[in-house]
C-alpha positions as CSV (number, residue, x, y, z in Angstrom):
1,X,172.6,130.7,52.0
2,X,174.4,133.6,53.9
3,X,172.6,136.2,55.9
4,X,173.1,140.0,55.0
5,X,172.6,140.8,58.6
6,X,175.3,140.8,60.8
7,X,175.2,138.2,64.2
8,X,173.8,141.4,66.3
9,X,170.9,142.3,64.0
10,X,170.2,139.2,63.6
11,X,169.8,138.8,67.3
12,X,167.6,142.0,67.8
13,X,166.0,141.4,64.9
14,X,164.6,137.7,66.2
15,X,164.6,138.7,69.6
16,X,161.8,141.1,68.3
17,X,160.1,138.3,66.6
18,X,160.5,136.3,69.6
19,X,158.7,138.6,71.9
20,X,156.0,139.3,69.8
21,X,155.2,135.5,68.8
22,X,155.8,134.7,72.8
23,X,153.3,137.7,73.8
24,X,150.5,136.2,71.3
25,X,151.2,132.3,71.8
26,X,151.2,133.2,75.5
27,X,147.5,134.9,75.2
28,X,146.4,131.9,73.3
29,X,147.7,128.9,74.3
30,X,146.3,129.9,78.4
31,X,143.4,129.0,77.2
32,X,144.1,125.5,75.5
33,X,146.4,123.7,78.5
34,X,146.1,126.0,81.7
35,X,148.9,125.7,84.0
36,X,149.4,123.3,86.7
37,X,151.0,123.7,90.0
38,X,151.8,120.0,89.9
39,X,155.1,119.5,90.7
40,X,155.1,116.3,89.1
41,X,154.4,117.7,85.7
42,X,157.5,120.1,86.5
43,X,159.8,117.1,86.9
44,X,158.7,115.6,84.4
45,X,159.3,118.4,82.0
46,X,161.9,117.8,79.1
47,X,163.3,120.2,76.1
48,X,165.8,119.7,73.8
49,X,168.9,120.3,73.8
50,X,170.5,123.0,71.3
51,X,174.3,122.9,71.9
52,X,176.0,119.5,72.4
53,X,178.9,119.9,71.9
54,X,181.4,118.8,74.9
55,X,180.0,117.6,77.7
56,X,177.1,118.7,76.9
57,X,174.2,116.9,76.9
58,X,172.1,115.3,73.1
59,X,168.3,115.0,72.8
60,X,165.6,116.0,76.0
61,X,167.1,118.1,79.0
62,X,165.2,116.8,82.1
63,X,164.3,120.3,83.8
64,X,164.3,118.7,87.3
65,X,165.6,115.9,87.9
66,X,164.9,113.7,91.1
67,X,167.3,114.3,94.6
68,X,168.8,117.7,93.0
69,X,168.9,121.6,93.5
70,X,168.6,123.1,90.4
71,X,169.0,126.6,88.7
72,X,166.7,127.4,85.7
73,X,167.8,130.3,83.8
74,X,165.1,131.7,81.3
75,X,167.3,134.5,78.6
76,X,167.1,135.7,75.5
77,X,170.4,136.6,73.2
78,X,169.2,139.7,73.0
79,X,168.9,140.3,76.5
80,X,171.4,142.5,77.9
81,X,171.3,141.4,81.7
82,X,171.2,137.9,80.3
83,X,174.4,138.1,79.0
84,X,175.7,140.1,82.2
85,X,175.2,137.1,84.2
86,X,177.1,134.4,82.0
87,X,180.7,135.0,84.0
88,X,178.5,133.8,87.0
89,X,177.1,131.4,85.8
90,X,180.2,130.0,84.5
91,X,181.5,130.6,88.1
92,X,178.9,128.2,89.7
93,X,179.3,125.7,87.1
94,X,183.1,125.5,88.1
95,X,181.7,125.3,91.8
96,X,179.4,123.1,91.8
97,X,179.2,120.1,90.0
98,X,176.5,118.5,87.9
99,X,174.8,116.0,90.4
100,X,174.8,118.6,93.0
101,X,173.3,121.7,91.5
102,X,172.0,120.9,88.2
103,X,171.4,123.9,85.7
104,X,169.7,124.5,82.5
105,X,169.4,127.7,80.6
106,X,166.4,127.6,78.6
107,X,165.0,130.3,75.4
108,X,162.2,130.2,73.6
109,X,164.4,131.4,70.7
110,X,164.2,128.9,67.6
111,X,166.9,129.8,65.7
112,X,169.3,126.9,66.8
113,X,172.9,128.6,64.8
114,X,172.0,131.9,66.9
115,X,172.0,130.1,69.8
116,X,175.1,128.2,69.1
117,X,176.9,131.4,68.4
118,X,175.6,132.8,71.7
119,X,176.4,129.8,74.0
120,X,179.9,129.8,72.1
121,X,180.5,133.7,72.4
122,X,179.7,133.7,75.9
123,X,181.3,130.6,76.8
124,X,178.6,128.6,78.1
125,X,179.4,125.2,79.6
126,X,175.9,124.1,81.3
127,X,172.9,122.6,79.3
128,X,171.0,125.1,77.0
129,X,167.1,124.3,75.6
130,X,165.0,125.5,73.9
131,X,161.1,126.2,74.6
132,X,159.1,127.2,71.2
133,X,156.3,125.6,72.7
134,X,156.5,128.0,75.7
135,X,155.7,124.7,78.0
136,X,158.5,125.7,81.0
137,X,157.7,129.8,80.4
138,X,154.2,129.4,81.0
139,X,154.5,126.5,83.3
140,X,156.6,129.1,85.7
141,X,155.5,132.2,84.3
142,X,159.0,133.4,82.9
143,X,157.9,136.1,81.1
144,X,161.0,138.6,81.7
145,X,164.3,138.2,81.1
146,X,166.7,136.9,82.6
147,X,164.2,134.8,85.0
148,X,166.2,132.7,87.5
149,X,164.3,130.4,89.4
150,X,166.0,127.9,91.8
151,X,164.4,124.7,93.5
152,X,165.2,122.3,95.9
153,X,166.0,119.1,95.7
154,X,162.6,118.1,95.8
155,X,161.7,119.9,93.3
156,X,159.8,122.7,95.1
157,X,160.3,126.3,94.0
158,X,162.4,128.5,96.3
159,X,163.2,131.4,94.6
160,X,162.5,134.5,96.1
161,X,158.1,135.5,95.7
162,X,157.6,133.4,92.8
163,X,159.0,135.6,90.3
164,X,162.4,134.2,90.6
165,X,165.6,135.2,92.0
166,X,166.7,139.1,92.7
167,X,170.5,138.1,92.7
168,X,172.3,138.0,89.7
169,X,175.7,137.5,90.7
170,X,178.2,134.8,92.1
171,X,177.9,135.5,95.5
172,X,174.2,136.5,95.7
173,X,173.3,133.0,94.2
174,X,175.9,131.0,96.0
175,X,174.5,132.8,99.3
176,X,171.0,130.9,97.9
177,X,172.2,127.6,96.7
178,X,174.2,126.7,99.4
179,X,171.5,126.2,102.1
180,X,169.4,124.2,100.3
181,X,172.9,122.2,99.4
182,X,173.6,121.8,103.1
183,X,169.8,120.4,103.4
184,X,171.0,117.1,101.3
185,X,173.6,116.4,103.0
């Protein structure tokens, strides 16, 4: 069955949704499973995949893996800034490759073909999860977008005050990633 709404109202429309089913499973689900700062539940912490086509990856994204810097990117397809920074994402994606600065994009958006259309309008070419459960957005407290959080190699959080990066483009995030680079070396 074919949608009357066009790709972009369908995007605000669920976006909407999103926020509003985020804002009340947030309030409620505090209460049943309270954070952790463990960072072994963090590395532990899987979500499937959406696209797969490519390269990339089927089935559970590991968040953070063992040994490896990554960037986690919390967005929204209705989020404007979001979709400002996918030319630098692509950018580091062409720098970097995976084993040395792994990167996930992650939404708590459900609707899989929206996401697909997304990733494929923007031309994503990194892993991309989703999080109905809100597991990762409480776990770091994403609750703006876009949230971009980076970690070391040992998993630890290194982004900025906790509240994730304040550079959004290429060479603001390079200027971050390739210290802690340079630290596994």
């Amino acid at each position: 069955m074919r949608s009357n709404y066009s790709p972009v109202q369908r995007r605000s429309l669920l976006g909407s949704l999103g926020i509003v089913f985020s804002a009340g499973l947030a309030g409620c689900t505090s209460e049943l499973s309270p954070n952790s700062d463990s960072k072994d539940e963090g590395e532990s912490l899987t979500l499937p995949s959406v696209v797969t086509t490519g390269e990339l990856p089927e089935g559970q994204v590991k968040l953070l893996p063992e040994n490896t810097v990554t960037l986690l990117n919390f967005f929204a397809t209705w989020c404007k800034p979001c979709i400002d920074e996918m030319p630098d994402f692509r950018k580091l994606r062409e720098e970097y490759d995976e084993e040395t600065l792994h990167m996930v994009s992650i939404t708590s958006e459900v609707d899989e073909e929206l996401i697909e259309e997304f990733w494929a309008e923007h031309d994503g070419t990194w892993p991309v999860v989703t999080d109905p459960g809100l597991e990762a957005t409480e776990k770091w407290d994403a609750n703006t977008y876009p949230t971009n959080l980076l970690f070391n190699q040992n998993g630890e959080q290194v982004s900025g005050d906790g509240h994730g990066l304040r550079v959004r483009d290429f060479e603001g995030l390079q200027s971050k990633i390739d210290p802690l680079i340079e630290d596994t070396t």
